[in-house]
mmCIF file of the N, C-alpha and C atoms, coordinates in Angstrom:
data_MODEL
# 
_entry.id   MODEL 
# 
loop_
_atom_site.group_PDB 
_atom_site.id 
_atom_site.type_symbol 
_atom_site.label_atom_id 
_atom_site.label_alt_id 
_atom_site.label_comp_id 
_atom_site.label_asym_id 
_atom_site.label_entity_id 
_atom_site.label_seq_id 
_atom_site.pdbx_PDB_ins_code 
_atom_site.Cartn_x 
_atom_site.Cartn_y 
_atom_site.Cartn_z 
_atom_site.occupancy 
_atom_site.B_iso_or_equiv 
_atom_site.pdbx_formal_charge 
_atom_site.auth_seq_id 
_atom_site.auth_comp_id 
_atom_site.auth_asym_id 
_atom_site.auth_atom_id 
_atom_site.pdbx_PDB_model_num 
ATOM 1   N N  . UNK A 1 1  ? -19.521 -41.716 -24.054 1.00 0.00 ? 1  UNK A N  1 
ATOM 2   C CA . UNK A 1 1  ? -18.384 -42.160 -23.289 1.00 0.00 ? 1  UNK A CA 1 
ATOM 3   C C  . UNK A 1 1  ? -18.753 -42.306 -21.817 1.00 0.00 ? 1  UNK A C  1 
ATOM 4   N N  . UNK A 1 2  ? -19.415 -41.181 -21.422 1.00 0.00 ? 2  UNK A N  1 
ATOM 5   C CA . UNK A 1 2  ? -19.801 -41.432 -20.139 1.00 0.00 ? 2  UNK A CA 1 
ATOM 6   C C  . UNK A 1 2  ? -20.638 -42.766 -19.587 1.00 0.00 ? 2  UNK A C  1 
ATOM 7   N N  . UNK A 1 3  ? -21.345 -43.608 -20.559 1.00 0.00 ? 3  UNK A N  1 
ATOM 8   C CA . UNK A 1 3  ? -22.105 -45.045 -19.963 1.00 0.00 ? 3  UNK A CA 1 
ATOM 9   C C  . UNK A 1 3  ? -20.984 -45.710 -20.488 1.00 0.00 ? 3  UNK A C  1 
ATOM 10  N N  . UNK A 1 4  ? -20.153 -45.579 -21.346 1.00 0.00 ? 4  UNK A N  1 
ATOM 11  C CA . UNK A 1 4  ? -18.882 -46.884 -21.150 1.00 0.00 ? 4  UNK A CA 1 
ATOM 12  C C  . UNK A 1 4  ? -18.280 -46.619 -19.671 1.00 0.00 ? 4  UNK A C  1 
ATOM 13  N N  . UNK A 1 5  ? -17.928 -45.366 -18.983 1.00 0.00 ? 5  UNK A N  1 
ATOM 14  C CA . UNK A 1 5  ? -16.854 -45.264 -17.907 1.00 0.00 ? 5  UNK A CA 1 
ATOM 15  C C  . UNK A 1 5  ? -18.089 -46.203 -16.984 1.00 0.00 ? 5  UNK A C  1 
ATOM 16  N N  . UNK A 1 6  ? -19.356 -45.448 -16.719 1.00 0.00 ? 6  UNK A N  1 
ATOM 17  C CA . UNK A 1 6  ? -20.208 -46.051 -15.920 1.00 0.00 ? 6  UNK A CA 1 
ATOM 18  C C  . UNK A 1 6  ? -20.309 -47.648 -16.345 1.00 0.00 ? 6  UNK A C  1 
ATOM 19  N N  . UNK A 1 7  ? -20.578 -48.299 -17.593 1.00 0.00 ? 7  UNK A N  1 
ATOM 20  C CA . UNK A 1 7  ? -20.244 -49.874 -17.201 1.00 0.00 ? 7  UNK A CA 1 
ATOM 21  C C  . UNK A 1 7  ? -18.813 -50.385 -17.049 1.00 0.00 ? 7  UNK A C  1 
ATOM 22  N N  . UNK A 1 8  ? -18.061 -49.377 -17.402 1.00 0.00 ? 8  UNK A N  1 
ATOM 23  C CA . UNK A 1 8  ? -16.327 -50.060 -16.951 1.00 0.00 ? 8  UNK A CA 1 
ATOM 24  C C  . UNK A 1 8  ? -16.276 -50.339 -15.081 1.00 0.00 ? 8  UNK A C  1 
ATOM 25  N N  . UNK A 1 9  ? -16.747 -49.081 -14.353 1.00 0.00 ? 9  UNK A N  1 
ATOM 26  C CA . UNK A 1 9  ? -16.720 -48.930 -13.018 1.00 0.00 ? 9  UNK A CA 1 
ATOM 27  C C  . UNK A 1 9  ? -17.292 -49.790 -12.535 1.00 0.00 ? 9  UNK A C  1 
ATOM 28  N N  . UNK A 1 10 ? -18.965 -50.075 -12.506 1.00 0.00 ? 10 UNK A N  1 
ATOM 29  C CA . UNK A 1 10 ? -19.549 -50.814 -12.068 1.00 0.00 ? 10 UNK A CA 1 
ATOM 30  C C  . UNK A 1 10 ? -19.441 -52.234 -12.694 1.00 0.00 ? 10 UNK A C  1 
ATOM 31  N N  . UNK A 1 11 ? -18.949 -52.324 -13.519 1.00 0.00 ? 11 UNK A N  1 
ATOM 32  C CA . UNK A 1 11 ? -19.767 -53.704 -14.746 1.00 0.00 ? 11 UNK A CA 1 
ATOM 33  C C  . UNK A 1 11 ? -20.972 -54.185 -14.563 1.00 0.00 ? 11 UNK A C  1 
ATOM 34  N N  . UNK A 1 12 ? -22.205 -53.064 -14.616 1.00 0.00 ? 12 UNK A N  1 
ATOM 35  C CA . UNK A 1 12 ? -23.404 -53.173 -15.034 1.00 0.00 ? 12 UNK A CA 1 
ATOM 36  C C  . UNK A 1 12 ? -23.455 -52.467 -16.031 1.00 0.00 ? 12 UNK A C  1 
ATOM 37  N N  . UNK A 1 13 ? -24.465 -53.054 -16.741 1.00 0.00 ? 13 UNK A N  1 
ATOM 38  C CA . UNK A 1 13 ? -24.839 -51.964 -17.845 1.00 0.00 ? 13 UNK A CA 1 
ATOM 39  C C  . UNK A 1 13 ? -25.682 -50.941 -17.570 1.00 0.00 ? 13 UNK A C  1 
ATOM 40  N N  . UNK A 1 14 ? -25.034 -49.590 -18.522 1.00 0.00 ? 14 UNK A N  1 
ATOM 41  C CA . UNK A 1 14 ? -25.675 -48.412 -18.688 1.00 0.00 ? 14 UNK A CA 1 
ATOM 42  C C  . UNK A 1 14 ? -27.400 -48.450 -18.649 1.00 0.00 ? 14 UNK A C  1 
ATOM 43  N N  . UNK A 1 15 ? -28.171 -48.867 -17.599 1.00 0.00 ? 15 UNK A N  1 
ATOM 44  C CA . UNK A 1 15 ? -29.289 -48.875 -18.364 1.00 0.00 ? 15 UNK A CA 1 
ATOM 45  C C  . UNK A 1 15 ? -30.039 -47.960 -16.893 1.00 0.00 ? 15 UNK A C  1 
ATOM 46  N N  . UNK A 1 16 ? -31.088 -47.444 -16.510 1.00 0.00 ? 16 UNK A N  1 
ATOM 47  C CA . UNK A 1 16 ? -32.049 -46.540 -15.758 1.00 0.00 ? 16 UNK A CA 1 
ATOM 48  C C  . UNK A 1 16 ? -31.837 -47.912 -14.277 1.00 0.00 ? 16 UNK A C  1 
ATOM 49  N N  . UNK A 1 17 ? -32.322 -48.789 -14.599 1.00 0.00 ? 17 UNK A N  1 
ATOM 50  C CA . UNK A 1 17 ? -32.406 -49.424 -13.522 1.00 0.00 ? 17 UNK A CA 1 
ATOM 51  C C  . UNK A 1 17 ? -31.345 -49.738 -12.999 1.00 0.00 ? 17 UNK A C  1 
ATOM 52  N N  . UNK A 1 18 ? -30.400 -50.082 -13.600 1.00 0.00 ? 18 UNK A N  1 
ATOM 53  C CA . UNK A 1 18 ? -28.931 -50.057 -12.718 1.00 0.00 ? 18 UNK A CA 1 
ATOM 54  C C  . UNK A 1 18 ? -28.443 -48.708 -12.291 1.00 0.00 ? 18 UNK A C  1 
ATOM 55  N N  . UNK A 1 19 ? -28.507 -47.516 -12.738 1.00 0.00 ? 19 UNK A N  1 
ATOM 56  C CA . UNK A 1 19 ? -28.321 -46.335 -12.065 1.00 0.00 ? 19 UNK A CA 1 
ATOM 57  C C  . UNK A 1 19 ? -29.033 -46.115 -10.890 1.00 0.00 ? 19 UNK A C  1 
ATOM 58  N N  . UNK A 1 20 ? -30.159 -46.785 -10.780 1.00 0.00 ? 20 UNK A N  1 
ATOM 59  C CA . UNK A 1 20 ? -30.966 -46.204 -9.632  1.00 0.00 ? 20 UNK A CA 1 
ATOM 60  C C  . UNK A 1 20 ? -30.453 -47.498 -8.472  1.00 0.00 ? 20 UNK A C  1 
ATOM 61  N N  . UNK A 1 21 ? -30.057 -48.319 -8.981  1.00 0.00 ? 21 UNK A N  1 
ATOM 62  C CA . UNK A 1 21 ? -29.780 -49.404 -8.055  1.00 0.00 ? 21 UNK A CA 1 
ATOM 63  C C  . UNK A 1 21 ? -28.329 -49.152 -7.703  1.00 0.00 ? 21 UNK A C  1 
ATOM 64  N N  . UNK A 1 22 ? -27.828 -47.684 -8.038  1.00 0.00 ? 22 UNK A N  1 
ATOM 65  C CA . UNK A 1 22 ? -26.061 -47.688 -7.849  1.00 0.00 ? 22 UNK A CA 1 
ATOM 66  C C  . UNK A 1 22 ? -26.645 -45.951 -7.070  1.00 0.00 ? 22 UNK A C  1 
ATOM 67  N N  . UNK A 1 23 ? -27.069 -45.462 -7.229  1.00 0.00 ? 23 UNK A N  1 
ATOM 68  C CA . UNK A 1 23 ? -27.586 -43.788 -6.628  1.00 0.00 ? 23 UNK A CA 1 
ATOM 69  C C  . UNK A 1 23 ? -28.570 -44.080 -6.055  1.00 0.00 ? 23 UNK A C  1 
ATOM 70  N N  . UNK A 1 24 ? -29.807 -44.992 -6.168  1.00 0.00 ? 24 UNK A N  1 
ATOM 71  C CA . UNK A 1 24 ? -30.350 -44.371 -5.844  1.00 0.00 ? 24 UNK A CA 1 
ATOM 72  C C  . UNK A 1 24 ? -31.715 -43.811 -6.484  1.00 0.00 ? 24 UNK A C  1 
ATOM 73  N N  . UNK A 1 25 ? -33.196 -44.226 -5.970  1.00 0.00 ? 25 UNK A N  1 
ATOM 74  C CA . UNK A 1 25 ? -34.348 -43.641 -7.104  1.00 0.00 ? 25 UNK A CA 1 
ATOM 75  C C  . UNK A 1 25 ? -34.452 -41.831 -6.471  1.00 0.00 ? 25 UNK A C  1 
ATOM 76  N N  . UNK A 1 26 ? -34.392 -41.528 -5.527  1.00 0.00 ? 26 UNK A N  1 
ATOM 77  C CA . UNK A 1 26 ? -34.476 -40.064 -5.350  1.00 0.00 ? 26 UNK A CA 1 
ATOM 78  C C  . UNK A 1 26 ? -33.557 -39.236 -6.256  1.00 0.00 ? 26 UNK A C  1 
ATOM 79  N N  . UNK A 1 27 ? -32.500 -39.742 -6.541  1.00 0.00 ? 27 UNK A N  1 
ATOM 80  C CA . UNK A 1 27 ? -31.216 -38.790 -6.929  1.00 0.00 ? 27 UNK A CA 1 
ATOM 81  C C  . UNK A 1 27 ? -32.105 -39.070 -8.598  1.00 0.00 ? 27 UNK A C  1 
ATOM 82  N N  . UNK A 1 28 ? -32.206 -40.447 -9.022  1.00 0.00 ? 28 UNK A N  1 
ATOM 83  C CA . UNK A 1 28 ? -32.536 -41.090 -10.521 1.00 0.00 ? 28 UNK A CA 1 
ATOM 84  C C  . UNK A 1 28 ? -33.778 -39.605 -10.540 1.00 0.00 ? 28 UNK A C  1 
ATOM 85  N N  . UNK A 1 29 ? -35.018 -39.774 -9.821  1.00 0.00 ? 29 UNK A N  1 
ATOM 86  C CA . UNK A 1 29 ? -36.022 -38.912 -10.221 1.00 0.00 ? 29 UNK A CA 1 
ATOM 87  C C  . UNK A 1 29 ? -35.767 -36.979 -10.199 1.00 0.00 ? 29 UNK A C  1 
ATOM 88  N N  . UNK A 1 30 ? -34.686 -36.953 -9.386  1.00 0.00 ? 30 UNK A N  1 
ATOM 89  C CA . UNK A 1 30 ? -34.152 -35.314 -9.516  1.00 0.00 ? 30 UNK A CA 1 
ATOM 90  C C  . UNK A 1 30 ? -33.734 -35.314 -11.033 1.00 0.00 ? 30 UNK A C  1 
ATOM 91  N N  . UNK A 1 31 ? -33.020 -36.131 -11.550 1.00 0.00 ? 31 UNK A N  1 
ATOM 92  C CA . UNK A 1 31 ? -32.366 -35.750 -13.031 1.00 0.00 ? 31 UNK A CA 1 
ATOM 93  C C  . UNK A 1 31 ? -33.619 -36.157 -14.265 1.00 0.00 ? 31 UNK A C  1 
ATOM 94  N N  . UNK A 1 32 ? -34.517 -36.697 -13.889 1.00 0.00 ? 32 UNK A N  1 
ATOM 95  C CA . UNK A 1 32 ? -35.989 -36.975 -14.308 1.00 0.00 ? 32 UNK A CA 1 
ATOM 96  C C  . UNK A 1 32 ? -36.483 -35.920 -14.763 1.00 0.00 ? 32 UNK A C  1 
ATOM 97  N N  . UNK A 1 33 ? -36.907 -35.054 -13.046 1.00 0.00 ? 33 UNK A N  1 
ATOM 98  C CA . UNK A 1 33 ? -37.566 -33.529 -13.275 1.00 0.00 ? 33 UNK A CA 1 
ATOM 99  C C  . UNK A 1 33 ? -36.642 -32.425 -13.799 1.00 0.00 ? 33 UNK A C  1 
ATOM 100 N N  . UNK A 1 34 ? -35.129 -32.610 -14.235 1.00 0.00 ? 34 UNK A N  1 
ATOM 101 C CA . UNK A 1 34 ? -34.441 -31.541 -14.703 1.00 0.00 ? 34 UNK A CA 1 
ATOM 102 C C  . UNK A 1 34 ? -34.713 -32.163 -16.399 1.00 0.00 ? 34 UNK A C  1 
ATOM 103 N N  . UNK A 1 35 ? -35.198 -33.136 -16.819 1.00 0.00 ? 35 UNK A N  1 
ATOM 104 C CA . UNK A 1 35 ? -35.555 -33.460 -18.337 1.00 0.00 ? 35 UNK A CA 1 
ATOM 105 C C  . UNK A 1 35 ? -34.231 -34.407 -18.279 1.00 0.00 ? 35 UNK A C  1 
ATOM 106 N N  . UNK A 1 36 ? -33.405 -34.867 -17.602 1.00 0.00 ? 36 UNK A N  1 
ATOM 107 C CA . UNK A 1 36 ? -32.507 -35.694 -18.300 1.00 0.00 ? 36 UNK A CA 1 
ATOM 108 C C  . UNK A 1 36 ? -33.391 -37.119 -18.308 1.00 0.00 ? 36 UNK A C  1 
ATOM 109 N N  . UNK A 1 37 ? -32.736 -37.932 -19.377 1.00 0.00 ? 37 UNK A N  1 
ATOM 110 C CA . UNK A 1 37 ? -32.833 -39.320 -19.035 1.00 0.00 ? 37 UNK A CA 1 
ATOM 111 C C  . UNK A 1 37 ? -31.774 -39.917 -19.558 1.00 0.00 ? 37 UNK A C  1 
ATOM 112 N N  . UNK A 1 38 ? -32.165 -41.343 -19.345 1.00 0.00 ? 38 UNK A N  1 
ATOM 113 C CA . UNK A 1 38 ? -30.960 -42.554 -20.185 1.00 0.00 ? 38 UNK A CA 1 
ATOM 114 C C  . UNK A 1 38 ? -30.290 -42.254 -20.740 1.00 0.00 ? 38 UNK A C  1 
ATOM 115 N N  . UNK A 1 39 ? -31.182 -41.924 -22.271 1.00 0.00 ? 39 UNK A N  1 
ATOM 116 C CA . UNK A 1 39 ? -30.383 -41.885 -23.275 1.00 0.00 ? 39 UNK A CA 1 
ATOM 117 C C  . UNK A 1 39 ? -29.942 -40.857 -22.927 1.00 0.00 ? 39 UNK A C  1 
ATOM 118 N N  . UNK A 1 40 ? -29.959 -39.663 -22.514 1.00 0.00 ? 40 UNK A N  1 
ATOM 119 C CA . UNK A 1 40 ? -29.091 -38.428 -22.825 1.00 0.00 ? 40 UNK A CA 1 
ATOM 120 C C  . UNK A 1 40 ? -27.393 -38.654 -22.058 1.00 0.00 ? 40 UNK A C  1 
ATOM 121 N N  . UNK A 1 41 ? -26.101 -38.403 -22.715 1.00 0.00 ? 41 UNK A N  1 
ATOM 122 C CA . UNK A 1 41 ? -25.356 -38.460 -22.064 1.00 0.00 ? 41 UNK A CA 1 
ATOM 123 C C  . UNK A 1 41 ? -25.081 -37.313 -20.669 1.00 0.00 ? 41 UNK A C  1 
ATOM 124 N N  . UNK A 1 42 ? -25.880 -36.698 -20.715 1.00 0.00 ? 42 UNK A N  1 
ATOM 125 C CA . UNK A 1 42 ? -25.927 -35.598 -19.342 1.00 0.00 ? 42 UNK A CA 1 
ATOM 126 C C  . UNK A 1 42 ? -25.906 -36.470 -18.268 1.00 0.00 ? 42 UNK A C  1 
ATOM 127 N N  . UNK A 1 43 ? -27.227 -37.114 -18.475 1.00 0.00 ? 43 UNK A N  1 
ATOM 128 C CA . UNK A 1 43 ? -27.844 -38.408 -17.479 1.00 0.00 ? 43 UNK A CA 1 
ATOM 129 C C  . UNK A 1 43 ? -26.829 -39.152 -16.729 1.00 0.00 ? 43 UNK A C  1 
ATOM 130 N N  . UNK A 1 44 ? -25.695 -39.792 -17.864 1.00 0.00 ? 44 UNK A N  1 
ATOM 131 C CA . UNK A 1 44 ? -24.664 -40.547 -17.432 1.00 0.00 ? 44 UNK A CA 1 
ATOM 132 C C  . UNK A 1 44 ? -23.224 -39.607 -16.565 1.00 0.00 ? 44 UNK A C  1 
ATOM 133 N N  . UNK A 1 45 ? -23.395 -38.438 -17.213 1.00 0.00 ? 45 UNK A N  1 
ATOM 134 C CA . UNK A 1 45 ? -22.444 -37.687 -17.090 1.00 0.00 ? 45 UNK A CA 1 
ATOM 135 C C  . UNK A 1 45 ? -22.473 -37.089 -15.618 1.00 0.00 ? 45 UNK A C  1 
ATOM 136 N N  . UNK A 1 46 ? -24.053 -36.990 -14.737 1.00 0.00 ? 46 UNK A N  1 
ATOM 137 C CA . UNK A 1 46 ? -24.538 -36.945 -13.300 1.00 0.00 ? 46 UNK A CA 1 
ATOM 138 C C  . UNK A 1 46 ? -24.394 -37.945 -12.842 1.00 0.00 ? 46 UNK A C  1 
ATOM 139 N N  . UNK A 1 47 ? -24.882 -39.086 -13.512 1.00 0.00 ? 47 UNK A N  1 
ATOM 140 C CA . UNK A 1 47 ? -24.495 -40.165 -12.598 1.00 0.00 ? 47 UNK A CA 1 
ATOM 141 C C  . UNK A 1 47 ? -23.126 -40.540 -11.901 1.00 0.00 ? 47 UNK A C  1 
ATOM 142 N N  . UNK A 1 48 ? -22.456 -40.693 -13.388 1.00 0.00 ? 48 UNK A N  1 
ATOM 143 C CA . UNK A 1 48 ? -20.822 -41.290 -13.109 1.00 0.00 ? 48 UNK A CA 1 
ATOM 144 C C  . UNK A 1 48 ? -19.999 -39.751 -11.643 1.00 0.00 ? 48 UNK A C  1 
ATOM 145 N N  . UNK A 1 49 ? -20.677 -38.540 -11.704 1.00 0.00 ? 49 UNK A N  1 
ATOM 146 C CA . UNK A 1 49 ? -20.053 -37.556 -10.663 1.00 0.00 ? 49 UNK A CA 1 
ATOM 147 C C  . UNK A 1 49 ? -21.015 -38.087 -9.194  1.00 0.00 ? 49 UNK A C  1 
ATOM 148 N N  . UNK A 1 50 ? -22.068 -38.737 -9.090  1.00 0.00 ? 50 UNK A N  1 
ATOM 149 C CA . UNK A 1 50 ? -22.696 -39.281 -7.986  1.00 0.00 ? 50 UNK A CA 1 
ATOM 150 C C  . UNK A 1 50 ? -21.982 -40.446 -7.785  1.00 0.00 ? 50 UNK A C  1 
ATOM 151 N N  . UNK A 1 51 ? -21.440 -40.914 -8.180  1.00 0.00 ? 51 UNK A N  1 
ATOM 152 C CA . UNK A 1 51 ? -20.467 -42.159 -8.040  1.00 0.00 ? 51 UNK A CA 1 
ATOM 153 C C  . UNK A 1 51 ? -19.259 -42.058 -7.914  1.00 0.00 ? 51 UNK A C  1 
ATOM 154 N N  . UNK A 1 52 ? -18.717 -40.643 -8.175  1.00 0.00 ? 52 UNK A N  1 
ATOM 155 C CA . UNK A 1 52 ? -17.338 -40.513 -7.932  1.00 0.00 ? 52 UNK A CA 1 
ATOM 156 C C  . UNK A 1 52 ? -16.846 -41.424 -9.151  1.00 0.00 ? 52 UNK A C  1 
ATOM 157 N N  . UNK A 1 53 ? -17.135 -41.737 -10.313 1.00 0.00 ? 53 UNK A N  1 
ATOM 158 C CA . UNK A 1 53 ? -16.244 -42.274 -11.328 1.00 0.00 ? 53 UNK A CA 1 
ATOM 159 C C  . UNK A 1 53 ? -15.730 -41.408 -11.940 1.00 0.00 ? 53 UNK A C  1 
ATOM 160 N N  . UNK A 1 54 ? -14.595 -41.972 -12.192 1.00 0.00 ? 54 UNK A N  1 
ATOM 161 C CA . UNK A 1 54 ? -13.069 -41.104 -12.609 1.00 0.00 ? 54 UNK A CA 1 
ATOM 162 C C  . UNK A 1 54 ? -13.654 -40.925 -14.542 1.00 0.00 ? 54 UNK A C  1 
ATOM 163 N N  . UNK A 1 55 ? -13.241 -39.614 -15.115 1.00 0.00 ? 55 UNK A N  1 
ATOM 164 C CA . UNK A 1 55 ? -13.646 -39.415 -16.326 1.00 0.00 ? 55 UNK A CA 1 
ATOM 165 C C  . UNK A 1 55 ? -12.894 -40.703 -17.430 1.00 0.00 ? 55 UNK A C  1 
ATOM 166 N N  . UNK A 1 56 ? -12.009 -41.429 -17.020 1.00 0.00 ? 56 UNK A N  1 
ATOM 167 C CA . UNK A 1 56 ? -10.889 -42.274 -17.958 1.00 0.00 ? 56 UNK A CA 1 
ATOM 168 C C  . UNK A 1 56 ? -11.414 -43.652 -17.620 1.00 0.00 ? 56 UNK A C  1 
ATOM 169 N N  . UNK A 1 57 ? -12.183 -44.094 -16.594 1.00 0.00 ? 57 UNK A N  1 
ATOM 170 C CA . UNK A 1 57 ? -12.663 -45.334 -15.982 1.00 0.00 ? 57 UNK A CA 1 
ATOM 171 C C  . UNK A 1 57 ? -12.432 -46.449 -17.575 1.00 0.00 ? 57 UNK A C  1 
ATOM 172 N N  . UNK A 1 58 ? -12.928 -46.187 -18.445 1.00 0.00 ? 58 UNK A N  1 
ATOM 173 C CA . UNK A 1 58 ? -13.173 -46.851 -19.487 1.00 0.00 ? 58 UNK A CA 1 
ATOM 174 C C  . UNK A 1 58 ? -11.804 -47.380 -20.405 1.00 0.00 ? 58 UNK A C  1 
ATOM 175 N N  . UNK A 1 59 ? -11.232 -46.272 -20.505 1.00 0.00 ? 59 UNK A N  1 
ATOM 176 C CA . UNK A 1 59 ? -9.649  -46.584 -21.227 1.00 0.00 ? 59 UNK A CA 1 
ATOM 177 C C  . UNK A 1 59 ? -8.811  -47.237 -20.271 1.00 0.00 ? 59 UNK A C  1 
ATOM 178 N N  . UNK A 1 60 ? -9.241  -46.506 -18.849 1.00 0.00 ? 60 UNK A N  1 
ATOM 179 C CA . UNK A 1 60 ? -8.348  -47.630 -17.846 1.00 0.00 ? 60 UNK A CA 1 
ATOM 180 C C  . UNK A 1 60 ? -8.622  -49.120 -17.813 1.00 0.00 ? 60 UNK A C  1 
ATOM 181 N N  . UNK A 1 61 ? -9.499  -49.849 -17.919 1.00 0.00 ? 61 UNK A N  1 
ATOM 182 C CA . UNK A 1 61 ? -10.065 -50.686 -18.003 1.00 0.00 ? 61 UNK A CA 1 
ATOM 183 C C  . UNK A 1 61 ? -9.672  -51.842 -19.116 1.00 0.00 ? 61 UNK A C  1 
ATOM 184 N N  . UNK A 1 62 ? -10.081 -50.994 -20.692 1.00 0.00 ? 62 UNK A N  1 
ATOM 185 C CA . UNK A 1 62 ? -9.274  -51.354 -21.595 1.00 0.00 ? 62 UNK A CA 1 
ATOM 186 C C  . UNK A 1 62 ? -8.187  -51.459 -21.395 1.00 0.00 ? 62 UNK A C  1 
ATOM 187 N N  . UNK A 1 63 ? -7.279  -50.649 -20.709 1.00 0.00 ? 63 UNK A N  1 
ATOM 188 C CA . UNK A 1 63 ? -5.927  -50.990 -20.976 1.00 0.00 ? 63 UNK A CA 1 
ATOM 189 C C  . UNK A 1 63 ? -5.264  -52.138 -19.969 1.00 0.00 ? 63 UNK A C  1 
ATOM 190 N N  . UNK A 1 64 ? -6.011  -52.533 -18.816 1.00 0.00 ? 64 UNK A N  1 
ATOM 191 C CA . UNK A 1 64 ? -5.838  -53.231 -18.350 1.00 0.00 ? 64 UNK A CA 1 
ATOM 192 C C  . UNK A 1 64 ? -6.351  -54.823 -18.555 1.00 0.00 ? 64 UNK A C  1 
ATOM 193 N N  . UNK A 1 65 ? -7.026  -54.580 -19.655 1.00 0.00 ? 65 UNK A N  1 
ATOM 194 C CA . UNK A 1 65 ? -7.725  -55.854 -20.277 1.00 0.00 ? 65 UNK A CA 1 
ATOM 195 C C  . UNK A 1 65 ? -6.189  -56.115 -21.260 1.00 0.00 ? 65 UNK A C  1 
ATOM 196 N N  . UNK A 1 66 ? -6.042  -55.326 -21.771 1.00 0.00 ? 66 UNK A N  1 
ATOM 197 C CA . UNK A 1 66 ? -5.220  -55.416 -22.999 1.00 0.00 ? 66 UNK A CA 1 
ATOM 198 C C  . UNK A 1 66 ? -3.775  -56.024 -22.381 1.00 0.00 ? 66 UNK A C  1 
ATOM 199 N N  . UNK A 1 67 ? -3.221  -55.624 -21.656 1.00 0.00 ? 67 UNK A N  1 
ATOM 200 C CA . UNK A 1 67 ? -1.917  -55.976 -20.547 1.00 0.00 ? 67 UNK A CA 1 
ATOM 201 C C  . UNK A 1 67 ? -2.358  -57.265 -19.836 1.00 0.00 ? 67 UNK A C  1 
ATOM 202 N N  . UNK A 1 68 ? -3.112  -57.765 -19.729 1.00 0.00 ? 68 UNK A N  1 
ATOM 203 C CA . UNK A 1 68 ? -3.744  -59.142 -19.178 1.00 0.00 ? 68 UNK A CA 1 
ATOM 204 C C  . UNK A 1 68 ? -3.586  -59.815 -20.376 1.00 0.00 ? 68 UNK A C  1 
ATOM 205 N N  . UNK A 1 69 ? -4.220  -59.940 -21.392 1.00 0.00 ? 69 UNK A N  1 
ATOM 206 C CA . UNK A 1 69 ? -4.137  -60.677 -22.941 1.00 0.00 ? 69 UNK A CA 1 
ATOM 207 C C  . UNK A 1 69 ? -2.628  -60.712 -22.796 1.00 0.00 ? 69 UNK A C  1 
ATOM 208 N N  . UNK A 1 70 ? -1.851  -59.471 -22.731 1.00 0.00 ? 70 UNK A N  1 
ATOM 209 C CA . UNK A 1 70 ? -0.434  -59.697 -23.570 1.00 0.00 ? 70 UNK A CA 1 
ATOM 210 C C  . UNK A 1 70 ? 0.577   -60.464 -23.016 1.00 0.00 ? 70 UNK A C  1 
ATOM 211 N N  . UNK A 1 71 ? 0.006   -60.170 -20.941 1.00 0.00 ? 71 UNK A N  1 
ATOM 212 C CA . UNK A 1 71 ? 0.295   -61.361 -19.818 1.00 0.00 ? 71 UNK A CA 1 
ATOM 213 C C  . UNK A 1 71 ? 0.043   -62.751 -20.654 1.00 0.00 ? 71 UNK A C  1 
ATOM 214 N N  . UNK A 1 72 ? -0.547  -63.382 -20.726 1.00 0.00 ? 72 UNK A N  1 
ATOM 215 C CA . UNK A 1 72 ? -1.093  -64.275 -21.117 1.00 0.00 ? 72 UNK A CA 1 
ATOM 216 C C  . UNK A 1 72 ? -0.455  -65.008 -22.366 1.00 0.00 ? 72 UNK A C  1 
ATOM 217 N N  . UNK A 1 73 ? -0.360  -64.334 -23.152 1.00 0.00 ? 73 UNK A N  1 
ATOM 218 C CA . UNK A 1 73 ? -0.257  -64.547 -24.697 1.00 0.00 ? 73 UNK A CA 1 
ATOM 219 C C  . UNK A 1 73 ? 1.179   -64.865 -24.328 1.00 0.00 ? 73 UNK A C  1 
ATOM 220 N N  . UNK A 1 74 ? 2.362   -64.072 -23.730 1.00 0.00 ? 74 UNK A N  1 
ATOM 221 C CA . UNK A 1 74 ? 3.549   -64.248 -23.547 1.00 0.00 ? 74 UNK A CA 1 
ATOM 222 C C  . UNK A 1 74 ? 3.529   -65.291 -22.385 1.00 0.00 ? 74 UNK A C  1 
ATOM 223 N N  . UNK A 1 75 ? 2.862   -65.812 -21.464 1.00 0.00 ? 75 UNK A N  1 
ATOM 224 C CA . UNK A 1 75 ? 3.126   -66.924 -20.820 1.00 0.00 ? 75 UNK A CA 1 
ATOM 225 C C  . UNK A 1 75 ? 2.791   -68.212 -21.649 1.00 0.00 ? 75 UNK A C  1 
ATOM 226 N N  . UNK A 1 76 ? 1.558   -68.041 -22.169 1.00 0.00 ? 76 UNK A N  1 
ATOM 227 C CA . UNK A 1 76 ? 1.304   -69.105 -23.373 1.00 0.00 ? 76 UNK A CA 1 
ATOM 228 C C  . UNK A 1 76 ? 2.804   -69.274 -24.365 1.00 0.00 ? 76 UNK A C  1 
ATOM 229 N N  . UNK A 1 77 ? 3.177   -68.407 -25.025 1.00 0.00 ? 77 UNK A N  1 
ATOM 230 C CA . UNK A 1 77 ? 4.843   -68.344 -25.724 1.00 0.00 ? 77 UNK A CA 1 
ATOM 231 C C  . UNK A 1 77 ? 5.779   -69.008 -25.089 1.00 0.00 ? 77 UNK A C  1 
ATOM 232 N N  . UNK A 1 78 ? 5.931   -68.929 -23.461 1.00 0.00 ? 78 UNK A N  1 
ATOM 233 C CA . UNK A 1 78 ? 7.508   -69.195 -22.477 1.00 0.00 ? 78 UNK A CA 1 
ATOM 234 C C  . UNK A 1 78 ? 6.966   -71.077 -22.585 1.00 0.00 ? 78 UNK A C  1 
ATOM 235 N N  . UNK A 1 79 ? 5.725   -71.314 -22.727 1.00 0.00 ? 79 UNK A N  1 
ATOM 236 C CA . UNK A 1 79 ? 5.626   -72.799 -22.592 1.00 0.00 ? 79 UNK A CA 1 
ATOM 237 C C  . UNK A 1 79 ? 6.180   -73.608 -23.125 1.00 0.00 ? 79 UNK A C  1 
# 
């Protein structure tokens, strides 16, 4: 969950090089030498708190995708 909030926030994808290009390679290589990486959700779970992303980033997102469609869908209807 934590690399969905991190690509909801940023809309980059979860991947090493976009973390370091959003923190930072000093902060990227501290969670390196503690054994995290990528794949581990720890990894994401430091990142998204170095970024100040909110734990819900992701459902917020969705739900605001979803309320846009239903915008839509009902203006498409009033035509």
């Amino acid at each position: 969950m934590d690399r969905n909030n991190f690509e909801a926030f940023t809309n980059l994808a979860a991947l090493k090089k976009n973390a370091i290009q959003a923190c930072g390679q000093e902060f990227i290589d501290s969670l390196t030498k503690k054994g995290l990486y990528a794949k581990d959700s720890q990894f994401w779970a430091e990142v998204n708190k170095q970024l100040n992303i909110p734990d819900d980033a992701y459902e917020n997102k969705q739900a605001r995708e979803k309320a846009e469609r239903e915008r839509l869908l009902l203006e498409k209807q009033a035509k």
